[in-house]
BALOBA-1460 file (C-alpha; in Angstrom, 3 decimals):
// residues 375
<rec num="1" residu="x" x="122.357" y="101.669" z="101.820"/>
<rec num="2" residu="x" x="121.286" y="102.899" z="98.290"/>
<rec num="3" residu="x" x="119.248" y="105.485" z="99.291"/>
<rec num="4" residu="x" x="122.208" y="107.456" z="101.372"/>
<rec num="5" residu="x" x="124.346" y="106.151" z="98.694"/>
<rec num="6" residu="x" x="122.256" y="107.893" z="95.927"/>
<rec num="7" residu="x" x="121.688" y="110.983" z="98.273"/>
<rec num="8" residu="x" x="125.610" y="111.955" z="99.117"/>
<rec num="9" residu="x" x="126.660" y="111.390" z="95.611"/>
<rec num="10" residu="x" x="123.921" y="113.597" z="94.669"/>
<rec num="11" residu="x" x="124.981" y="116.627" z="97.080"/>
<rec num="12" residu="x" x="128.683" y="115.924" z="96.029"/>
<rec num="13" residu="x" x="127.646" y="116.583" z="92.290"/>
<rec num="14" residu="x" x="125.559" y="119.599" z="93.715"/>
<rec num="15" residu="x" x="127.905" y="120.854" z="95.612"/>
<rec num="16" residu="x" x="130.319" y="120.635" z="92.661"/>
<rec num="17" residu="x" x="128.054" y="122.220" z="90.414"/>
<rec num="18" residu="x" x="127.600" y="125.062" z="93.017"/>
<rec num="19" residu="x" x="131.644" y="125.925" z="93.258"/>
<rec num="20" residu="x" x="131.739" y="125.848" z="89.072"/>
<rec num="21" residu="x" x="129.189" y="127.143" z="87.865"/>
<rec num="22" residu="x" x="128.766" y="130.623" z="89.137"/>
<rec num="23" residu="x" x="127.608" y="129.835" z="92.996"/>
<rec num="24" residu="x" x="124.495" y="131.728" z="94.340"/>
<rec num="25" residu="x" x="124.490" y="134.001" z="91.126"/>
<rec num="26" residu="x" x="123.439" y="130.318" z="89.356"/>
<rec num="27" residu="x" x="120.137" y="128.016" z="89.226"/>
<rec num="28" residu="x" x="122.248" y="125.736" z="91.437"/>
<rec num="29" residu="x" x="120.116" y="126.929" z="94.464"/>
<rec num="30" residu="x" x="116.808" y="126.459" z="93.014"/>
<rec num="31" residu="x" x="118.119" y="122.809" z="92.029"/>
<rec num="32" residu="x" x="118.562" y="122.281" z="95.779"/>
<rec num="33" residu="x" x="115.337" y="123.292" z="96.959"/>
<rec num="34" residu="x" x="113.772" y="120.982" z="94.382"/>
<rec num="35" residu="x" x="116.001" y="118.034" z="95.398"/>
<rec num="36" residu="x" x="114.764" y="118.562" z="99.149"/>
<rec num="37" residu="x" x="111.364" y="118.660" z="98.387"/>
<rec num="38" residu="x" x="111.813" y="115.196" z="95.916"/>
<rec num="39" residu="x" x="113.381" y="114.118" z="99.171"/>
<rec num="40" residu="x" x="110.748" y="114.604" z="101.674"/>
<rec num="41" residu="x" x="107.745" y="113.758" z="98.976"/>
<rec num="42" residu="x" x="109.319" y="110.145" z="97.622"/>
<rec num="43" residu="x" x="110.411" y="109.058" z="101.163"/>
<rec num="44" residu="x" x="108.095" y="110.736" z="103.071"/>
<rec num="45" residu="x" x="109.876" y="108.696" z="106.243"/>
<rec num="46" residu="x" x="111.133" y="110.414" z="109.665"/>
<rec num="47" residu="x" x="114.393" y="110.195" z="107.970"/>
<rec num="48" residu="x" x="113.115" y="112.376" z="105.415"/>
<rec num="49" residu="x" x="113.113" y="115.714" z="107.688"/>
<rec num="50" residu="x" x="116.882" y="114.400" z="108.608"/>
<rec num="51" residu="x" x="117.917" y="114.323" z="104.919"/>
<rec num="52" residu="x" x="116.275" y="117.933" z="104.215"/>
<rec num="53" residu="x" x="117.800" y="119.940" z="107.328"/>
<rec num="54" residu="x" x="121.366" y="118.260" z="106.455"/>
<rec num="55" residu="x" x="120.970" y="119.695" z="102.749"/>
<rec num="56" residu="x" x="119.970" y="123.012" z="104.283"/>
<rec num="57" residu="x" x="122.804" y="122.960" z="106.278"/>
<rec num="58" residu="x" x="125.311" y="122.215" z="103.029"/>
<rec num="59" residu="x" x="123.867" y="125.390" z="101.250"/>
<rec num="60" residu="x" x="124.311" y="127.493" z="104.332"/>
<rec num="61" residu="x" x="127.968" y="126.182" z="104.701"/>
<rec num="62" residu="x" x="127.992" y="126.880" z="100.609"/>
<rec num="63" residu="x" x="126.858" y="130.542" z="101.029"/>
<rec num="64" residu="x" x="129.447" y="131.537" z="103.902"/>
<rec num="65" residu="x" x="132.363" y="129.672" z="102.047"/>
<rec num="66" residu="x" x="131.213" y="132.379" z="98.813"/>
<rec num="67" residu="x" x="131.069" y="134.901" z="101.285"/>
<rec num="68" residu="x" x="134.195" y="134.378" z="103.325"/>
<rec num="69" residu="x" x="136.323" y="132.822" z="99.856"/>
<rec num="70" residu="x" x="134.818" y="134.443" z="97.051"/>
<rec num="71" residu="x" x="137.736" y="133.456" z="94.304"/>
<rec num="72" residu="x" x="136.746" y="129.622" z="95.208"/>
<rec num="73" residu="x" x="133.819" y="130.538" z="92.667"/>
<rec num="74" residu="x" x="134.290" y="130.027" z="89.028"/>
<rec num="75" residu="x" x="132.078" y="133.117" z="87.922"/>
<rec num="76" residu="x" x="129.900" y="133.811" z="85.195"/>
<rec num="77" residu="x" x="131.589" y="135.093" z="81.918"/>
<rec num="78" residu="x" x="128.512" y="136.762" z="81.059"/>
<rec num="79" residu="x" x="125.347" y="137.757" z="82.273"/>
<rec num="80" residu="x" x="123.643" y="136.092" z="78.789"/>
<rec num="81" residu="x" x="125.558" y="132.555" z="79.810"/>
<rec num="82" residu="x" x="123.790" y="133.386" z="83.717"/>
<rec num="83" residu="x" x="120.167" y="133.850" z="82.188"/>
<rec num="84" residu="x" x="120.482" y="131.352" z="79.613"/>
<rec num="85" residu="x" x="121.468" y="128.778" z="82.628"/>
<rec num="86" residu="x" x="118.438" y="130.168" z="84.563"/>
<rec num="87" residu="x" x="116.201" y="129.683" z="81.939"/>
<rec num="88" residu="x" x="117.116" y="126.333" z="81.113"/>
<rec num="89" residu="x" x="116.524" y="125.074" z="84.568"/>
<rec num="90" residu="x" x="113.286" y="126.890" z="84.991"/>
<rec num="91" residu="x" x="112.646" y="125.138" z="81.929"/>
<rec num="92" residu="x" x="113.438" y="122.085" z="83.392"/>
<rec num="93" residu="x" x="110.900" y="122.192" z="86.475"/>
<rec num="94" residu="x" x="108.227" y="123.797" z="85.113"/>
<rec num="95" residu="x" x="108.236" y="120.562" z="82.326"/>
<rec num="96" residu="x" x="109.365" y="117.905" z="84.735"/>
<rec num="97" residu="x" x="110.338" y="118.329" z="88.468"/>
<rec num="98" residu="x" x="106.871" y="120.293" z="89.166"/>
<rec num="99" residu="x" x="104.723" y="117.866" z="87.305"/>
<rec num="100" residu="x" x="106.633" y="114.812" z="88.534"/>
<rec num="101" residu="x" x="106.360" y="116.479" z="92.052"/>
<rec num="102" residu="x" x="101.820" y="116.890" z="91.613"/>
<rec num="103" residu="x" x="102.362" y="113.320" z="90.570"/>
<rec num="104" residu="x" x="103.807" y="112.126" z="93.649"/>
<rec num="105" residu="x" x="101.332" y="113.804" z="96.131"/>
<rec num="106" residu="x" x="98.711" y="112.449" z="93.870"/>
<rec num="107" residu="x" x="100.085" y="108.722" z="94.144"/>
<rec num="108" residu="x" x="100.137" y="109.532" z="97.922"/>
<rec num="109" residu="x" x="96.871" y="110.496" z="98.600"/>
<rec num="110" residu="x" x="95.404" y="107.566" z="96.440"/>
<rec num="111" residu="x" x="97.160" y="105.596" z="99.170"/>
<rec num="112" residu="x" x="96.067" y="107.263" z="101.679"/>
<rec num="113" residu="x" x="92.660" y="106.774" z="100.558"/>
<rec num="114" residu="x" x="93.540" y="103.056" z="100.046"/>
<rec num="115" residu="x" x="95.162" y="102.243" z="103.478"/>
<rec num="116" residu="x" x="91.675" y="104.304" z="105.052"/>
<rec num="117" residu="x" x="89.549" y="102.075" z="102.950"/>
<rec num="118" residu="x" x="91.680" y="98.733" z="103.851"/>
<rec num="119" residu="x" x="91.319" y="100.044" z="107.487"/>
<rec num="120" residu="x" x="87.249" y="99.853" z="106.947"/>
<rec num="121" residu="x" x="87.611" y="96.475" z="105.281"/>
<rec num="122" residu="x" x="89.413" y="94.778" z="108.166"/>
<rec num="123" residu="x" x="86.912" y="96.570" z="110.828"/>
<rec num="124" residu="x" x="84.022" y="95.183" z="108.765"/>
<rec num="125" residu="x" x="85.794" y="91.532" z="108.627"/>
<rec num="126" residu="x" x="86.295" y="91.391" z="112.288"/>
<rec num="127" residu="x" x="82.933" y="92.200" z="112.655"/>
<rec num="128" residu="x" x="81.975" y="90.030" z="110.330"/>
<rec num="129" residu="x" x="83.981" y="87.464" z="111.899"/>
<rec num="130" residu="x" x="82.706" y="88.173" z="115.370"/>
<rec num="131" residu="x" x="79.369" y="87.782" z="114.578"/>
<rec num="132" residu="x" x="79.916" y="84.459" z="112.501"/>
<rec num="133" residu="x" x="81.631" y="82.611" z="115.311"/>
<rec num="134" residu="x" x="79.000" y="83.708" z="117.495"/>
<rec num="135" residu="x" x="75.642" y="82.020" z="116.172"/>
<rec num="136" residu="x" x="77.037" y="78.224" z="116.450"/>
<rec num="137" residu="x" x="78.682" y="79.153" z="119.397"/>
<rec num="138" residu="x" x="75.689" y="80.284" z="120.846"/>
<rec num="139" residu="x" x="74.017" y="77.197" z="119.464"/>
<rec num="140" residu="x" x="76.508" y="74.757" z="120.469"/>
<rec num="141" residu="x" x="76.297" y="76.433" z="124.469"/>
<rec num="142" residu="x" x="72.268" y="76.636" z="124.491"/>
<rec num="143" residu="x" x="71.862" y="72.737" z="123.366"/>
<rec num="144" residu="x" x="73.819" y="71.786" z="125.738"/>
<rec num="145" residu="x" x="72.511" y="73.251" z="128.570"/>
<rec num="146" residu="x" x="69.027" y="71.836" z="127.498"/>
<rec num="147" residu="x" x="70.957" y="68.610" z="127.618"/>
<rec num="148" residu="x" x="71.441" y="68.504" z="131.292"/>
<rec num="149" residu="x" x="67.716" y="68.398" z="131.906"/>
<rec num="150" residu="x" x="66.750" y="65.315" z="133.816"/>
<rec num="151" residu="x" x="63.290" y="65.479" z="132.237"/>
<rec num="152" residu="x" x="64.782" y="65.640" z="128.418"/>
<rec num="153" residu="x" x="63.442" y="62.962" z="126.448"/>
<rec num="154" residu="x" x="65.793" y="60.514" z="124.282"/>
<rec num="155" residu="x" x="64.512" y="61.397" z="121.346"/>
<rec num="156" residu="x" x="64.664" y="64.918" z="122.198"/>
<rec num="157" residu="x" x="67.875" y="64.500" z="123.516"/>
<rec num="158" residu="x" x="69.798" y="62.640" z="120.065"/>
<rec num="159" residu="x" x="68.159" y="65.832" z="118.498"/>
<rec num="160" residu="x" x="70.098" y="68.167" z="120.452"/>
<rec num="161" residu="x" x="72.983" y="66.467" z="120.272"/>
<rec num="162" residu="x" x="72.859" y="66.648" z="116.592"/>
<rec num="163" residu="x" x="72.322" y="70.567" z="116.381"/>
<rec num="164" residu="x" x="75.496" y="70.280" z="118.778"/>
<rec num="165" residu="x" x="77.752" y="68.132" z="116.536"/>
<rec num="166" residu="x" x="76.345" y="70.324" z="113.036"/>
<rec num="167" residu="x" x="77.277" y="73.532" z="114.872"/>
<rec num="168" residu="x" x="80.570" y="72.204" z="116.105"/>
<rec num="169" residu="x" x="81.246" y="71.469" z="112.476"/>
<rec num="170" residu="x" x="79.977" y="74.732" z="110.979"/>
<rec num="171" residu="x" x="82.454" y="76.627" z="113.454"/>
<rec num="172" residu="x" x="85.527" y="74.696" z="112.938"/>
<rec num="173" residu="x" x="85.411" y="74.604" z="108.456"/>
<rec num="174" residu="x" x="84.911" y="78.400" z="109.763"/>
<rec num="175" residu="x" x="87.774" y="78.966" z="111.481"/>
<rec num="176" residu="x" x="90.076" y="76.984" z="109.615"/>
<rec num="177" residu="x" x="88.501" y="78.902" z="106.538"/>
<rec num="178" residu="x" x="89.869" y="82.211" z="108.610"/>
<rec num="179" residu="x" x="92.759" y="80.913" z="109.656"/>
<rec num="180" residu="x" x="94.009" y="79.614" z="105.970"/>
<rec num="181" residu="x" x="92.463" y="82.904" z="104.346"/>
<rec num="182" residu="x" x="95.078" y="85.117" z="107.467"/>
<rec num="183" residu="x" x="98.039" y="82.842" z="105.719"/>
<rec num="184" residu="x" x="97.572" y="83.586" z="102.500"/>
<rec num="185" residu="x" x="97.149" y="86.891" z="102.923"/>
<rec num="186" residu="x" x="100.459" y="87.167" z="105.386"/>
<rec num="187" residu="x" x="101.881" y="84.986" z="102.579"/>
<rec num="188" residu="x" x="102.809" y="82.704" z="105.368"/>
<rec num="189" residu="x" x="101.705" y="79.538" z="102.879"/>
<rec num="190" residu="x" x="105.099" y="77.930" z="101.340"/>
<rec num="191" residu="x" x="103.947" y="75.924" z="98.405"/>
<rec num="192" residu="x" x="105.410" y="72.571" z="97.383"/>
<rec num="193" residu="x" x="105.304" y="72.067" z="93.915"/>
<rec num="194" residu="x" x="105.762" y="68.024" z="93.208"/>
<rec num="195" residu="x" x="105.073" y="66.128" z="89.860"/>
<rec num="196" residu="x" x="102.275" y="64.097" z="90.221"/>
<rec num="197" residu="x" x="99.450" y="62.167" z="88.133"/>
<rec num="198" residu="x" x="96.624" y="64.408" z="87.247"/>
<rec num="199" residu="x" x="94.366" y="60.784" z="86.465"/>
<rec num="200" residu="x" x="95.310" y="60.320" z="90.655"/>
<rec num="201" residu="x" x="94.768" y="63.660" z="91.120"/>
<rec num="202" residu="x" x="90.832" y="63.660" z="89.782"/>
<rec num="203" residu="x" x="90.198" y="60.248" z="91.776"/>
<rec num="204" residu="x" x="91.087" y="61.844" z="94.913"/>
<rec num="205" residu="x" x="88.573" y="64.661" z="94.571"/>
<rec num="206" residu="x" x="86.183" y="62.291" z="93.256"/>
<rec num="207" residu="x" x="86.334" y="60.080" z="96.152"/>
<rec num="208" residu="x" x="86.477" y="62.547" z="98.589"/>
<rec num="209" residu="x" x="82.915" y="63.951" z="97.297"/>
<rec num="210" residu="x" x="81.309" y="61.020" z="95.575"/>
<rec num="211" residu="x" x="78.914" y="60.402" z="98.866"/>
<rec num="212" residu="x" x="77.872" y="63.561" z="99.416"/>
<rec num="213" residu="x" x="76.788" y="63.795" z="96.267"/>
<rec num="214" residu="x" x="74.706" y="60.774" z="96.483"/>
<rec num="215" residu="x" x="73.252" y="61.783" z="99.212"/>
<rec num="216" residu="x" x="71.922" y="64.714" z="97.102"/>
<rec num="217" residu="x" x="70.956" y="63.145" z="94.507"/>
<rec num="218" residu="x" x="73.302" y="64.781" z="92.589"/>
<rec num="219" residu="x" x="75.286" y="62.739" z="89.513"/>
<rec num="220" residu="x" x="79.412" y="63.647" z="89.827"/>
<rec num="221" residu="x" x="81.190" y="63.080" z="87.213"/>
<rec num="222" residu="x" x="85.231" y="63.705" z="86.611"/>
<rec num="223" residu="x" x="85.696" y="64.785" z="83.070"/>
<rec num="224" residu="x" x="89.292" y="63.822" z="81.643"/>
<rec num="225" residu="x" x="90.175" y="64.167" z="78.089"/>
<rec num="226" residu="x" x="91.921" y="61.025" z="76.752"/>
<rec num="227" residu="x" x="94.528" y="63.344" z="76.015"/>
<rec num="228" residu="x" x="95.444" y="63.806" z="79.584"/>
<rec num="229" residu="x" x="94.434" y="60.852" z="81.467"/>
<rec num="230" residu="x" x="98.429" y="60.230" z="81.305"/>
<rec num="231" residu="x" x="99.981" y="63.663" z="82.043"/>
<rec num="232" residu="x" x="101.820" y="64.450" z="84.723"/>
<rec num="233" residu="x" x="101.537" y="67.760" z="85.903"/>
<rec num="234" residu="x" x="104.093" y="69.704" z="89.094"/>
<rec num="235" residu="x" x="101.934" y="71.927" z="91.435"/>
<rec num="236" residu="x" x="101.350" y="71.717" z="94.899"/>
<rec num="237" residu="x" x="98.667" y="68.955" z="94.960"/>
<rec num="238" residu="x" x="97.289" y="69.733" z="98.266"/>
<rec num="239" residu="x" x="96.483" y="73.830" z="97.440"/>
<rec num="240" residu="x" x="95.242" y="72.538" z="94.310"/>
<rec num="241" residu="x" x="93.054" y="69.409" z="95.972"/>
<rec num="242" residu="x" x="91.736" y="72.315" z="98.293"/>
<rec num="243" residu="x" x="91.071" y="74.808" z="95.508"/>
<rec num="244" residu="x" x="88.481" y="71.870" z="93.677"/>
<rec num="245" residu="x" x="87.637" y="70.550" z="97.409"/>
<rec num="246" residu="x" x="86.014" y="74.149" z="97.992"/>
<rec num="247" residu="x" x="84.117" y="74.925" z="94.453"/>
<rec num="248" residu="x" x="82.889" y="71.191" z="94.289"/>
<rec num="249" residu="x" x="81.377" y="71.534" z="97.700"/>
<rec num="250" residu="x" x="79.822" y="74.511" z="97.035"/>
<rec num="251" residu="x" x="78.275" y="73.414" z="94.334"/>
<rec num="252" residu="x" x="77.078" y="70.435" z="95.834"/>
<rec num="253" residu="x" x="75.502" y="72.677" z="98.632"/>
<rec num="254" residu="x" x="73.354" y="75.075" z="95.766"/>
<rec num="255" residu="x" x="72.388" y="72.188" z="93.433"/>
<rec num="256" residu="x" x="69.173" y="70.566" z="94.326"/>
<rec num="257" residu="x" x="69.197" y="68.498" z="90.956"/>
<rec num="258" residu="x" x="71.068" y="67.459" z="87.878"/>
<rec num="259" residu="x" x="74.684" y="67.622" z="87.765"/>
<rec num="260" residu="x" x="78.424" y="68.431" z="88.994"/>
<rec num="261" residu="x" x="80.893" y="68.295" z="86.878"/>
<rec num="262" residu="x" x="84.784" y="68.723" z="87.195"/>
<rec num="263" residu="x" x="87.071" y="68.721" z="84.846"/>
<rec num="264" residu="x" x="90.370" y="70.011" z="82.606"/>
<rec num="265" residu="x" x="91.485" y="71.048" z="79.342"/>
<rec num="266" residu="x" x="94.450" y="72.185" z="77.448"/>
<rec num="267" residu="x" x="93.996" y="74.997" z="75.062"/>
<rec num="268" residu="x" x="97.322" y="76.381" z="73.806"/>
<rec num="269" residu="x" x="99.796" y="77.567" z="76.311"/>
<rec num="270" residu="x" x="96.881" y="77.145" z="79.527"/>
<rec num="271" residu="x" x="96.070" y="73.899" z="80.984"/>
<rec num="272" residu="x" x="92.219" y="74.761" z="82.577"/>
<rec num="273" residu="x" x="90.474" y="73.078" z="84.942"/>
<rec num="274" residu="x" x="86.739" y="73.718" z="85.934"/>
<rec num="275" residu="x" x="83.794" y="72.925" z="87.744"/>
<rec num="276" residu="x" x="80.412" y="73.180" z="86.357"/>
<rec num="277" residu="x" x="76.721" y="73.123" z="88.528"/>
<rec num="278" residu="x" x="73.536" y="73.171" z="87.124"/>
<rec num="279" residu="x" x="72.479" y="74.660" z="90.040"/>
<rec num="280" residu="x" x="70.423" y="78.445" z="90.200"/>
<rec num="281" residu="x" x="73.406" y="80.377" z="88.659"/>
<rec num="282" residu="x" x="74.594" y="83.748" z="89.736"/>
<rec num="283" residu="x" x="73.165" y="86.938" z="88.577"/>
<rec num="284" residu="x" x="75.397" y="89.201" z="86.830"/>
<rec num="285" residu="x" x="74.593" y="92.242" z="89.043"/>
<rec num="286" residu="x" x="76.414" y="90.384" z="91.661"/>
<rec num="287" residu="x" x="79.044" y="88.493" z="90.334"/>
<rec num="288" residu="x" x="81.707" y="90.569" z="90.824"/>
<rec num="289" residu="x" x="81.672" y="90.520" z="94.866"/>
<rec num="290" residu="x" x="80.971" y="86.907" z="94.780"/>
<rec num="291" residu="x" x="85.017" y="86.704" z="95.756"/>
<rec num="292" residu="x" x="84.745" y="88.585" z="98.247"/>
<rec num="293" residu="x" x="85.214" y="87.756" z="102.318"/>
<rec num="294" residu="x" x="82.243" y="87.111" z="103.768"/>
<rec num="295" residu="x" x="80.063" y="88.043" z="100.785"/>
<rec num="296" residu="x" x="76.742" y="86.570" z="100.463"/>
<rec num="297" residu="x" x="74.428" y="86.390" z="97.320"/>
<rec num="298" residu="x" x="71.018" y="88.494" z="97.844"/>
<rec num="299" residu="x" x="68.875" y="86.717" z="95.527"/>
<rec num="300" residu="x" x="65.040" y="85.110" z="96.577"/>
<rec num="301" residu="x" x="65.050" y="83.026" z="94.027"/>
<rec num="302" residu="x" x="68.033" y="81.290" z="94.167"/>
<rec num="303" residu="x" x="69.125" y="78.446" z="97.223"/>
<rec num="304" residu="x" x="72.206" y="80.162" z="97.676"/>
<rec num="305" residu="x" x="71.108" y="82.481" z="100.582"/>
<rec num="306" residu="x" x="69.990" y="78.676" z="102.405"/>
<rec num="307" residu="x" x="73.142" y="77.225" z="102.427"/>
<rec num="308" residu="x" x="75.667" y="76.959" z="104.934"/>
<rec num="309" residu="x" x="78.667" y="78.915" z="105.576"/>
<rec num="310" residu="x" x="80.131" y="82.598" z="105.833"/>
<rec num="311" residu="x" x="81.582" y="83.644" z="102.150"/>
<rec num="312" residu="x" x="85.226" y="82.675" z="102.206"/>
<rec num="313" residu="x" x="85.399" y="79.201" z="100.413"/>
<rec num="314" residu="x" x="85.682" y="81.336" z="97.268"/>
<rec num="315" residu="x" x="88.435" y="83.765" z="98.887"/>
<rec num="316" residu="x" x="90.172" y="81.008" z="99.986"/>
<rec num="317" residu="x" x="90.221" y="80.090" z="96.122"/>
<rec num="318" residu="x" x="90.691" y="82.929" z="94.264"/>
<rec num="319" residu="x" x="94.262" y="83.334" z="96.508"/>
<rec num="320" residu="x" x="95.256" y="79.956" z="96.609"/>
<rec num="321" residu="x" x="94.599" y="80.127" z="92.365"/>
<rec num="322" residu="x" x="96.532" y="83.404" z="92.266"/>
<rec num="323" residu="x" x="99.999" y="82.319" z="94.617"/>
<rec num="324" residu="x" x="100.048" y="78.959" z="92.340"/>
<rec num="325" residu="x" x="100.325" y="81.326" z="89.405"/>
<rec num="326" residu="x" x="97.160" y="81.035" z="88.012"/>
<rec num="327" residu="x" x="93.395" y="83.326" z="87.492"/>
<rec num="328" residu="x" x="90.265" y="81.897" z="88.535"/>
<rec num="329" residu="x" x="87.189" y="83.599" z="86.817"/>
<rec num="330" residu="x" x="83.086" y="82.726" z="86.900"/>
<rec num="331" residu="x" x="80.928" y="82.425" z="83.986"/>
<rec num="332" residu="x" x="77.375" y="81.776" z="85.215"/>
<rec num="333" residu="x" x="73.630" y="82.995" z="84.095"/>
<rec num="334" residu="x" x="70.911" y="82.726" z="85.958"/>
<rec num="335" residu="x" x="68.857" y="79.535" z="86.170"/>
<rec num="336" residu="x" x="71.345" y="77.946" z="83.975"/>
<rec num="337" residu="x" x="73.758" y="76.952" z="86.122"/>
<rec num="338" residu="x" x="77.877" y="77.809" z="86.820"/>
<rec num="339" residu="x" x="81.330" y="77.337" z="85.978"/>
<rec num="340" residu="x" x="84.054" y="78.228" z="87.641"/>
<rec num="341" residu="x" x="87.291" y="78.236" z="85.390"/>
<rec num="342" residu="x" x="90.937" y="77.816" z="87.196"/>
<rec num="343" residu="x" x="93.741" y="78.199" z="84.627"/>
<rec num="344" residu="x" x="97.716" y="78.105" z="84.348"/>
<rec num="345" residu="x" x="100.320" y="78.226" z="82.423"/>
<rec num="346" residu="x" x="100.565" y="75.310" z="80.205"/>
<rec num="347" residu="x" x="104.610" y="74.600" z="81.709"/>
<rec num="348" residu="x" x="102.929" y="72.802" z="84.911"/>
<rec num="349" residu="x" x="102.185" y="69.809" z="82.148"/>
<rec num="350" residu="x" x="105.540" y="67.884" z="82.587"/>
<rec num="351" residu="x" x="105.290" y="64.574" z="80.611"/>
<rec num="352" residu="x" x="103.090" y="61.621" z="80.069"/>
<rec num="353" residu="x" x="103.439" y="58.194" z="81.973"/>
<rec num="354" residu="x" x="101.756" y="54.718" z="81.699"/>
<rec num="355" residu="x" x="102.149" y="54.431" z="85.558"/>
<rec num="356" residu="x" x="99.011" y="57.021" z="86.014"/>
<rec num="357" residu="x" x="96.437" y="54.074" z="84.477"/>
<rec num="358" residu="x" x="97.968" y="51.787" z="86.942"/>
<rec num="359" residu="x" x="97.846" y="54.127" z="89.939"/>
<rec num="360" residu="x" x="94.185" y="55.437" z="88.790"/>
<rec num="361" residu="x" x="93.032" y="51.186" z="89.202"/>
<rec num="362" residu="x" x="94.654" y="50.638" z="92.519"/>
<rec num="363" residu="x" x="92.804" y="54.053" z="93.872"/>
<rec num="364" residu="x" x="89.464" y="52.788" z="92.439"/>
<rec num="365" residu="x" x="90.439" y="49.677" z="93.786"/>
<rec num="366" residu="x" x="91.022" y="50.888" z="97.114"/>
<rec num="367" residu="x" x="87.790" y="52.795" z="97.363"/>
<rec num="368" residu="x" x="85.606" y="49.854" z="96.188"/>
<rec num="369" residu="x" x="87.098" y="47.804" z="98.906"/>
<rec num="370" residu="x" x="86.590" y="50.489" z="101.596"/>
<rec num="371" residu="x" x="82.672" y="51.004" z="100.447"/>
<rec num="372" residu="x" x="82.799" y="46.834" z="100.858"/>
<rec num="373" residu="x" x="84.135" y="46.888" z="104.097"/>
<rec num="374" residu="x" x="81.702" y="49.732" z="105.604"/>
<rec num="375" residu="x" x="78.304" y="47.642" z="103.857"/>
């Protein structure tokens, strides 16, 4: 509605300009021209061609009513006041209209280039994608045919059924890794900011990873400033849960000893959380793509290229990161380890409560009696 708004009042005040200003004898034409071509190269739409043969009609209805009704004209009062008016509006597009008008293809082309280039990207990621899905699958579907042989040992068999189970695994934290990575990028994830303890917060992700880590080897260790172990912060919980879930399992996949750490602090106006490895590192040569899908790190000396999965745990991150409002970044040297840095605004820190001590024992509490139970 703007747009045709913005377009008749701009062929009234053309057409106006036309009947008092000295008609065809005038720059008035020349104006028109340019206004079609703005037309058809900043809405370069099927409507477009409408807009531009409806204008050329108007200055074809201008020209007969100056040919048929000549005294509807104001005229000239001089030929100097006709060439200064020319030269003014030459003026005019030589300094603006043309440049404005190379600008515009130039804007177009780049996304030309870019849609060409996003085309690529999503042929490679299906591909990618494809061929993913297709080694467990192709796992899952040999096992168990060797299963059904009568002459399969037990042993042999609790093997195979192991691969099976492993695979199965692998191919489901793959596609719901595609599956959240096509929300976020259809912005089809709502997010549910609550206010909640960030002391319950780190005890969640703590317990959720404590084993695995132990069955590494590997010492985890949640590191909250005194400072903090009562604030209350208001995020979505679960996007942020899943954000720490993914960079704390990684890193418990590439370290083969020492630690992994996780943690936050508040410096000024950001409140930054982090997770540190002391596994291989990352070399700088290829830490910029280490965001992207499906990338994978191509380095013999680290035990990156062993581990499991396809390259979009840290996709999945860097978007969830940016649609809460915050910038996750990498700082990592080689054989010295990693951190990965998550920070927001400082406005997600609400208050301070006594109730997060109290809900921090009862979660500890609750996870010492589960291990009980299990021994």
């Amino acid at each position: 509605m703007g747009r045709i708004l913005f377009f008749l009042s701009s062929i009234a005040a053309l057409n106006a300009l036309w009947v008092s200003n000295g008609g065809s004898m005038s720059p008035t034409p020349a104006i028109f021209v340019v206004f079609m071509a703005l037309i058809v190269y900043l809405n370069p739409k099927p409507g477009a061609n409408v807009i531009s043969v409806l204008t050329g009609i108007n200055i074809v209805i201008l020209l007969l009513i100056e040919w048929k009704y000549p005294q509807l004209i104001q005229p000239y009062f001089s030929d100097k006041q006709r060439i200064l008016d020319h030269i003014i509006v030459m003026a005019f597009l030589f300094t603006t209209a043309i440049p404005a008008l190379a600008y515009v293809r130039k804007v177009i082309i780049n996304e030309k280039e870019q849609a060409e280039r996003d085309n690529q990207k999503k042929s490679a990621y299906l591909a990618n994608m494809s061929h993913e899905i297709r080694t467990p699958m192709n796992a899952i579907v040999g096992f168990a045919e060797l299963l059904q042989h009568p002459e399969t040992e037990k042993e042999e068999q609790q093997e195979y059924i192991y691969i099976i189970q492993q695979n199965s695994e692998l191919l489901l934290n793959m596609i719901n890794n595609i599956l959240d990575l096509s929300k976020l990028e259809a912005n089809l994830i709502t997010i549910k900011p609550a206010k909640f303890c960030l002391n319950s917060l780190f005890t969640q992700v703590y317990n959720a990873h404590i084993n695995q880590a132990r069955k590494k080897g590997i010492y985890l260790e949640k590191d909250l400033p005194d400072d903090l172990r009562t604030a209350v912060i208001e995020t979505d919980r679960t996007l942020l849960f899943e954000v720490f879930s993914n960079l704390i399992t990684n890193a418990l996949k590439v370290t083969s000893e020492g630690e992994v750490r996780f943690g936050v602090r508040r410096k000024k106006d950001k409140l930054s959380f982090f997770v540190f490895d002391t596994g291989p590192g990352i070399p700088k040569e290829q830490q910029k793509k280490i965001f992207e899908r499906f990338s994978q790190l191509n380095n013999s000396h680290s035990s990156r290229n062993t581990t499991d999965g396809v390259g979009l745990g840290l996709s999945i991150c860097k978007a969830i990161v940016k649609l809460l409002g915050g910038e996750l970044t990498l700082y990592s040297d080689e054989n010295k380890g990693s951190t990965f840095l998550f920070s927001f605004s400082v406005t997600i820190l609400k208050f301070h409560s006594n109730q997060c001590f109290r809900e921090e024992n009862y979660e500890l509490l609750s996870e010492t009696e589960t291990s009980f139970r299990q021994n």
